[in-house]
KEKOL-551179 format. One line per 4 residues: number of its first residue (from 1); for each residue x negated, y negated, z negated of N, C-alpha, C. Coordinates in Angstrom, 2 decimals. Each point is the difference from the previous one (the first is absolute). Layout:
% KEKOL-551179
NUM> X,Y,Z,X,Y,Z,X,Y,Z; ...
END
This chain:
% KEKOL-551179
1> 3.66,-11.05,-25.97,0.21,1.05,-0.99,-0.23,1.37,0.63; 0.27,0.06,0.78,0.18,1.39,0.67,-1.64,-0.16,0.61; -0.52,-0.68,0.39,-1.30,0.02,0.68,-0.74,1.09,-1.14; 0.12,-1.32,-0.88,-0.67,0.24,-1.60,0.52,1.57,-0.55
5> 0.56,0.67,0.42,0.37,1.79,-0.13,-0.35,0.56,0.70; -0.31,-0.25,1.14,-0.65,0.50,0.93,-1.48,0.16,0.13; -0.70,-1.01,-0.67,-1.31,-0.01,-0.31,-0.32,0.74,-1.29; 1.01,0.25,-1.15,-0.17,0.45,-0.99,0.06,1.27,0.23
9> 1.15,0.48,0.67,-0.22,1.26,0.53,-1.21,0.79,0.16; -0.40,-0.89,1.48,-0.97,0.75,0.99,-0.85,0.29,-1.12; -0.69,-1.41,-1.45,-0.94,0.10,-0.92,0.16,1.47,-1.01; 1.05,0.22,0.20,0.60,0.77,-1.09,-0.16,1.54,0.76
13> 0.30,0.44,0.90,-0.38,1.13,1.14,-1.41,0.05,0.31; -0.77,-1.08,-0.06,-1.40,0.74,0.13,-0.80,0.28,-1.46; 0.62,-0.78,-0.64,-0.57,0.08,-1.71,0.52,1.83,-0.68; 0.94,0.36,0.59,0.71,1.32,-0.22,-0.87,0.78,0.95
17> -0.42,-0.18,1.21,-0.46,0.86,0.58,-1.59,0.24,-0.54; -0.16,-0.79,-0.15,-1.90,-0.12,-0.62,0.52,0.70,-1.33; 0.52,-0.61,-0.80,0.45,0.88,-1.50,0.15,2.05,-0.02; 0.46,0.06,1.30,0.44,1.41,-0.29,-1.20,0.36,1.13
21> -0.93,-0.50,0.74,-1.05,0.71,0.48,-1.31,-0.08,-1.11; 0.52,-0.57,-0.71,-1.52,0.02,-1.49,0.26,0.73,-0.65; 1.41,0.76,-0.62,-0.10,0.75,-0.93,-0.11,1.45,0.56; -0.06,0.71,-0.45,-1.05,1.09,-0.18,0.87,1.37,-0.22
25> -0.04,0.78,0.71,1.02,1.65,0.20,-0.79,0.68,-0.86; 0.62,1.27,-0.04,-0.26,1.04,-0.65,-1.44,0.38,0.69; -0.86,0.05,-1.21,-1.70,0.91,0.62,-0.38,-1.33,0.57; 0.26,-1.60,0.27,-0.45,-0.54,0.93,-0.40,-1.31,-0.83
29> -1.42,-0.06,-0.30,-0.56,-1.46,-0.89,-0.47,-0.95,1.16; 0.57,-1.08,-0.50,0.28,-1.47,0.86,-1.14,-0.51,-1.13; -0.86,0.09,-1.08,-0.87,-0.48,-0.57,-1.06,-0.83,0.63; -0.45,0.95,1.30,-0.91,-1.12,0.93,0.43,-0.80,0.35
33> 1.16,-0.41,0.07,0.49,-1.22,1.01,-0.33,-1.01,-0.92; 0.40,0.27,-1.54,0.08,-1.07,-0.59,-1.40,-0.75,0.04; -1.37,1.11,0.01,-1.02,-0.45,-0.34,-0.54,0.38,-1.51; -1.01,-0.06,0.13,-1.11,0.21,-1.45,-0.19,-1.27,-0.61
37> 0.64,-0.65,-0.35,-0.24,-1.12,-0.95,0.66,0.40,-0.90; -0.27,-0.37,-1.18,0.56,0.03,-1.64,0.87,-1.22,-0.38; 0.16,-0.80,1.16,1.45,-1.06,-0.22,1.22,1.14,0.68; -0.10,0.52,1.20,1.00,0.40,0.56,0.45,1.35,-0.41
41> -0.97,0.76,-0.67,0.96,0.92,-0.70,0.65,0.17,-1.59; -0.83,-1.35,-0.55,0.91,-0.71,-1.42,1.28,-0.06,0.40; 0.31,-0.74,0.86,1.49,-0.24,0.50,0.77,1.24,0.32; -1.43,0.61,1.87,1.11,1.49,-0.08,-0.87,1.09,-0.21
45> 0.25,0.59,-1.60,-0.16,1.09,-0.47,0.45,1.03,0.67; -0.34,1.36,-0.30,0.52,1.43,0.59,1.48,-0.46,-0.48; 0.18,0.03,-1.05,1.76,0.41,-0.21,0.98,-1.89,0.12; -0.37,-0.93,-0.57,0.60,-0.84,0.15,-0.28,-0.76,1.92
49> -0.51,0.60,1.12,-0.44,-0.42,0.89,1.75,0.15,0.88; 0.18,1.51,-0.59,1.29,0.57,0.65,1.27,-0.36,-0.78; -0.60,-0.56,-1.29,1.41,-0.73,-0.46,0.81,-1.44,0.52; -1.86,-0.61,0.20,0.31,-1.02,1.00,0.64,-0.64,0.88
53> -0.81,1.64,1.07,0.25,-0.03,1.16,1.64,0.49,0.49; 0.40,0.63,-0.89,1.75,0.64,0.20,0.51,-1.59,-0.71; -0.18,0.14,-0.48,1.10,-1.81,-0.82,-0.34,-0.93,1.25; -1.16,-0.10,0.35,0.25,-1.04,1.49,0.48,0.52,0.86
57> 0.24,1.34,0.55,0.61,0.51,0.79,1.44,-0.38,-0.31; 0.49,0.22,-1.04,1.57,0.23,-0.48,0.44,-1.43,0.00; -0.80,-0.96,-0.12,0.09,-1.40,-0.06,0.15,-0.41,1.38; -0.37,-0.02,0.67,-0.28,-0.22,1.60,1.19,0.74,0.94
61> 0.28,1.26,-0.50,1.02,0.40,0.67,1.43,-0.12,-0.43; 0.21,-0.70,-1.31,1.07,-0.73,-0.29,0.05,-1.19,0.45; -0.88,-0.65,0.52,-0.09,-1.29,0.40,0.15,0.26,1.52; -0.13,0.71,0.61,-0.05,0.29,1.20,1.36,0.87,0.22
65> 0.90,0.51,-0.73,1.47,-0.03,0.12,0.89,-1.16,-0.42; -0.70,-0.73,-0.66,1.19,-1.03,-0.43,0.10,-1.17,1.03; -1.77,-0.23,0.30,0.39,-0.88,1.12,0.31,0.17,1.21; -0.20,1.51,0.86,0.97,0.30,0.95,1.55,0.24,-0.16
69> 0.58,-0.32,-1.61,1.24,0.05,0.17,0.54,-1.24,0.30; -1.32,-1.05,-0.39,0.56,-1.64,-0.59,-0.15,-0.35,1.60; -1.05,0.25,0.73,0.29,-0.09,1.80,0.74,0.29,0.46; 1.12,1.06,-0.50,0.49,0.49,1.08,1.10,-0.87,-0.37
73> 0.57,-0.35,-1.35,1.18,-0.16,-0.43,-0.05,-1.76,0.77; -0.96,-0.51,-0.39,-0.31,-1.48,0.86,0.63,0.02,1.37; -0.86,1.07,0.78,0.16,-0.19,1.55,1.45,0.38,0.32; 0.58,0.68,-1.22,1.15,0.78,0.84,1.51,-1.04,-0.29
77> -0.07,-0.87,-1.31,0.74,-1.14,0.41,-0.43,-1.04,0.55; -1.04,0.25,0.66,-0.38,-1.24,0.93,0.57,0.14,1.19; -0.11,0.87,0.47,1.01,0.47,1.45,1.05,0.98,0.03; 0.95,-0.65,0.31,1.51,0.79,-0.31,0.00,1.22,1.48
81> -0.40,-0.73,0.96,-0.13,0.41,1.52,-0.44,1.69,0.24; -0.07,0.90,0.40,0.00,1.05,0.51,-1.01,0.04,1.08; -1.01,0.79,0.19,-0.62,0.35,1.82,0.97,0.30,0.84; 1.03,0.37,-0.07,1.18,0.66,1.18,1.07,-0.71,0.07
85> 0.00,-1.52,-0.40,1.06,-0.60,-0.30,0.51,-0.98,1.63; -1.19,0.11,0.58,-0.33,-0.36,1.68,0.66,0.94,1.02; -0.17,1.22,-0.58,-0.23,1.27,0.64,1.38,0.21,0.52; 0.04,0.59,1.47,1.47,-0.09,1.06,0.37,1.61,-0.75
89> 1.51,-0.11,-0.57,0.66,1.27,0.10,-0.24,0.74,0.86; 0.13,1.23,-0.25,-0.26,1.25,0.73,1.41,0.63,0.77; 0.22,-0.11,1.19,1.47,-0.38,1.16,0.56,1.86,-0.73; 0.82,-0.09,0.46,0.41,1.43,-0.17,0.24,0.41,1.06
93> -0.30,1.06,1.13,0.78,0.22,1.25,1.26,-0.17,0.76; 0.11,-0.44,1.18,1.20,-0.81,0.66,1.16,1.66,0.10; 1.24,-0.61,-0.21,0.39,1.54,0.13,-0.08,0.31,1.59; 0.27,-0.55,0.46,-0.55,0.62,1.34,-0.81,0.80,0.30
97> -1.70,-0.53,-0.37,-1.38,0.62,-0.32,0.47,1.86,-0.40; 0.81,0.04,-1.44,0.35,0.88,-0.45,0.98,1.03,0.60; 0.59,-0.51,0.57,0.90,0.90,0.86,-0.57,0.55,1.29; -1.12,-0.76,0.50,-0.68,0.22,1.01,-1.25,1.35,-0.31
101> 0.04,-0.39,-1.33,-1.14,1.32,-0.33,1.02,1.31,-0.16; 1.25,0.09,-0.45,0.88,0.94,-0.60,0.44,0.80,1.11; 0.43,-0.68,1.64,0.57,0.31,0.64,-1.14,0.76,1.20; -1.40,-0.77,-0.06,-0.98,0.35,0.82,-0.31,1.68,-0.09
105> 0.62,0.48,1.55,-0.46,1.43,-0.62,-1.69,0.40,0.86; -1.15,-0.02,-1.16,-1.21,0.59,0.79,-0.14,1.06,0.22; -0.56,0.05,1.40,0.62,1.37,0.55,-1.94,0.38,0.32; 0.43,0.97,-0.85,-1.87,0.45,0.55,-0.26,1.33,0.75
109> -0.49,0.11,1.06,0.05,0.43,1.51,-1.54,0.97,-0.79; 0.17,1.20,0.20,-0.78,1.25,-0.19,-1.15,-0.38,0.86; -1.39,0.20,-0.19,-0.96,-0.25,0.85,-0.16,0.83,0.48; 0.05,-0.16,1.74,-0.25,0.86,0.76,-1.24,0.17,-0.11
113> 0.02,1.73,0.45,-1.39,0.95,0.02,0.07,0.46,1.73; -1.15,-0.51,-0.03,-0.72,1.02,1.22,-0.29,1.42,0.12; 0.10,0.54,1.00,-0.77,1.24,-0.36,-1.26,-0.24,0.37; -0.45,1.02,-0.88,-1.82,-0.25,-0.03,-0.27,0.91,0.85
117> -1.08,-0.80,0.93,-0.21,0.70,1.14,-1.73,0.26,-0.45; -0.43,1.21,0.21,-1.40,0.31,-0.33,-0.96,0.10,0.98; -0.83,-0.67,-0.38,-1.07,-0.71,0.59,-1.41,1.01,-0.15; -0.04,0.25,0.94,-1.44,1.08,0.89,-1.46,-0.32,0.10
END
């Protein structure tokens, strides 16, 4: 089952991607693509080409939210399990460690200067 969504998917994501690289922007005729035959622009006319082409769009991308919801909802009662469910707690410092930083006094020693001796 899940294979079978997964293939429908992927079918469904490239059928959307080809769909919205055919239709056609503002100032921008996709007419050549279709070709000069008198079968292919019976079907896509100037105005019903983009009525078409948006209804398969809108079709495809409802189909392409419903079945990434129906995947996810599958996979996610399929495994109850967590990635970090392995994963070693994080220690908290020994108080020792802590007292050792609190009490440490760093003592920072002024860098000695030379005198500059000038060179001839």
């Amino acid at each position: 089952m899940v294979t079978f969504l997964v293939v429908l998917h992927v079918i469904i994501c490239v059928l959307l991607v080809v769909t919205v690289l055919l239709q056609f922007g503002k100032g921008a005729e996709m007419g050549a693509v279709m070709g000069g035959g008198g079968a292919s622009q019976a079907v896509f006319s100037s105005s019903a080409k983009g009525n078409f082409m948006t209804k398969l769009t809108t079709i495809l991308a409802i189909g392409f939210m419903v079945n990434s919801i129906v995947l996810t909802t599958i996979k996610s009662k399929e495994s109850k399990r967590s990635l970090f469910d392995n994963e070693a707690p994080v220690a908290a410092p020994l108080n020792s460690d802590v007292e050792a930083l609190d009490t440490k006094a760093i003592e920072t020693k002024p860098a000695e200067t030379q005198p500059a001796t000038e060179q001839q």
